[in-house]
C-alpha positions, 0 to 999 in steps of 0.5 A: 500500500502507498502512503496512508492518510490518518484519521482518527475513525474512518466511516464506510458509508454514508447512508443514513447509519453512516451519516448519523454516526459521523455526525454524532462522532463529529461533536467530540473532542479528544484530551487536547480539546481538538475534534475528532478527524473523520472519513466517510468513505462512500461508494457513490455521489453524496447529495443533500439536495434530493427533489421530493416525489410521491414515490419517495421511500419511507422509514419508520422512526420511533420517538426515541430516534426522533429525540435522538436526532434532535439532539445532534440538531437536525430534527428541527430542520427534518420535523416539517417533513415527518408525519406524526404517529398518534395512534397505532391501529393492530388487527387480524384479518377476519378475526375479532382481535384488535389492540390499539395504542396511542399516544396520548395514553403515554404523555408524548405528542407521538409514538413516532413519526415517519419520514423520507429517508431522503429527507432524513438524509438531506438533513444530516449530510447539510448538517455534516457540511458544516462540520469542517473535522468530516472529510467525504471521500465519495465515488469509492469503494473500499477494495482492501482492508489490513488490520494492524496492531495499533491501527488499520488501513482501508485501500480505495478503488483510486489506489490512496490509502486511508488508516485509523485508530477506528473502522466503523462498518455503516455500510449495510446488508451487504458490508464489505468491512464485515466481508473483508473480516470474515465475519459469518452471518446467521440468515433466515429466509421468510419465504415472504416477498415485501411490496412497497408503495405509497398510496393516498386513500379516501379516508383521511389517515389523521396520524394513524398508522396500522399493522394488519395480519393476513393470511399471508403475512402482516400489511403495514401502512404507515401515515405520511404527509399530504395525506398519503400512506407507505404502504408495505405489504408481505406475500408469498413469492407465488405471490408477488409476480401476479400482484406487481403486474396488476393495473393500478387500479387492480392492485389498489381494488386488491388491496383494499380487499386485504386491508379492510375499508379502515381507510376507504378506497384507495385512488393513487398507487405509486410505483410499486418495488418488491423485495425478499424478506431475511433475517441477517444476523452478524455472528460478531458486532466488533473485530479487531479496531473495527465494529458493525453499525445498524444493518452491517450488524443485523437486517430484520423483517420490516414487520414492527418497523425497528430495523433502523431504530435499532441501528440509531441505538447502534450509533448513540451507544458506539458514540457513547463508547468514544466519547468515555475512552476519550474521556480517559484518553484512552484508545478508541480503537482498542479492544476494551472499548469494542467488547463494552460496546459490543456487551451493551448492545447485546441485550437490545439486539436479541430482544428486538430480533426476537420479537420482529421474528415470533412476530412474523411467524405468529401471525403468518401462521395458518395453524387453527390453534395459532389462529384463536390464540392470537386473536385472544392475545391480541384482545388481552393485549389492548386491556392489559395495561402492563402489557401494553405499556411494554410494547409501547416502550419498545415501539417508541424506542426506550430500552432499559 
């Protein structure tokens, strides 16, 4: 490798995970009170000036995420685009159990909001152009990856070379940095395909967003601004072709059969994306000098809407991390500091994959037994406060 530019922590990608967490990174000073120097690392062209479209993708963000970013200081410039969930609306298609939350029962304006992921990005990459210790490195891919003791070295696709005390892999299900370190993964195949689309209903949604069981799997639709839903629906791969080639208006008459007439008639569907649906779980969060953030760490099943919260927690968690072994002018990179990271993120981690995947298989299940036992459960939920008060905490994001 050629002559190496340092830095003290190299991000691979500039998603939404890798963006949060350099800006969150970009606000500590070391010992000496100078601030961090960062490189993030992105394969493509960064841009914080992406046009709005009806088609936009959505996430789902718990208000605890919401809290979060406001703390970094881009929700202010994020909350007009957000819409706000007050009420969350769960049924079993065809069944009599129903449980409802809302937000008013916990004191909080929302249980969460959702929001362009383009919008969110928008704002933190203008928010990281402000910062002058981030240095974007875009329109690379990282190729090679060497470990030493007391640093590591990322080779680009141009041929420069960058190295750090710190490698933070935000680049997504498909890491390189957990590729390049032969990290295994655990995956499990739903068998299920997820059809995304944002649609406008008769009916206006007022801030309610619902999670519908089918026979085939759980129907999300989500409420965003001018009165549109992101709609995500789970079917069977037999499935998925003959629904994606249906007219607009076939596919919307279908949906509405799924859904239910909670939200009436269904006049706009936008363009239509389908994509499988697995369970990627990394074997190890860290390696040597080096440790996963959000999906590089773990992909789950869109059915509780939690993928990106958990990787918000991720960020908030290895910030935290830094931020003390700086306080004692400590290593950032060593392997102490990776272990407590990796140690405290364990918990949230197997609790959330737990209950995305006993979600997904509970409620995909045709077993009669199954069948009745949930929609009792569903019906206990709503009336059980302790019960329901769990799930909320979980849904907007509090762990303890």
């Amino acid at each position: 490798m050629t002559t190496a530019t340092h830095y003290d922590v190299i991000i691979s990608g500039a998603g939404l995970a890798g963006a949060s967490m350099a800006l969150a990174l970009s606000k500590l000073s070391k010992a000496d009170g100078s601030k961090l120097s960062i490189a993030v690392v992105e394969a493509y062209a960064i841009n914080d000036n992406l046009p709005k479209s009806y088609d936009a993708r959505v996430i789902a963000l718990s208000h605890g995420t919401a809290t979060y970013l406001q703390e970094l200081g881009v929700w202010q410039a994020l909350k007009p685009d957000a819409m706000a969930i007050a009420d969350i609306h769960i049924s079993d298609r065809g069944f009599y159990g129903k449980a409802r939350i809302n937000a008013a029962d916990y004191n909080v304006c929302a249980l969460g909001f959702v929001s362009e992921m383009q919008a969110i990005g928008n704002c933190l990459i203008s928010a990281l152009k402000q910062c002058p210790n981030v240095h974007f490195i875009e329109g690379q891919s990282i190729t090679n990856i060497q470990w030493q003791t007391n640093a590591v070295t990322v080779l680009l696709a141009n041929g420069n070379c960058l190295n750090a005390s710190l490698l933070l892999g935000c680049d997504g299900g498909q890491s390189v940095c957990r590729q390049q370190a032969k990290i295994s993964i655990q995956q499990f195949d739903y068998q299920q395909v997820a059809i995304i689309a944002n649609v406008s209903p008769s009916k206006a949604h007022k801030g309610r967003a619902f999670e519908r069981f089918t026979e085939y799997g759980p129907l999300a639709m989500l409420p965003m601004t001018d009165d549109r839903c992101s709609l995500v629906w789970t079917v069977t791969p037999e499935q998925v072709e003959s629904l994606m080639a249906l007219s607009d208006d076939n596919f919307a008459k279908q949906l509405e059969r799924a859904f239910g007439s909670w939200l009436g008639s269904f006049s706009q569907v936008g363009k239509r994306f389908s994509f499988p649906l697995k369970l990627i779980q990394a074997d190890e969060q860290t390696h040597h000098r080096m440790a996963l953030i959000g999906n590089a760490s773990h992909t789950l099943h869109p059915i509780a809407g939690q993928g990106f919260n958990l990787g918000m927690r991720d960020v908030k968690q290895m910030t935290q991390t830094i931020e003390q072994a700086l306080s004692e002018n400590a290593d950032i990179g060593a392997h102490k500091q990776l272990r407590g990271y990796a140690d405290k993120r364990s918990d949230d981690h197997s609790q959330v994959i737990a209950l995305t995947d006993s979600l997904v298989h509970l409620f995909s299940n045709k077993h009669l037994p199954l069948v009745v036992g949930r929609g009792v459960g569903l019906k206990v939920l709503n009336y059980i406060a302790p019960l329901k008060k769990a799930l909320a905490e979980k849904t907007m994001g509090h762990t303890r």
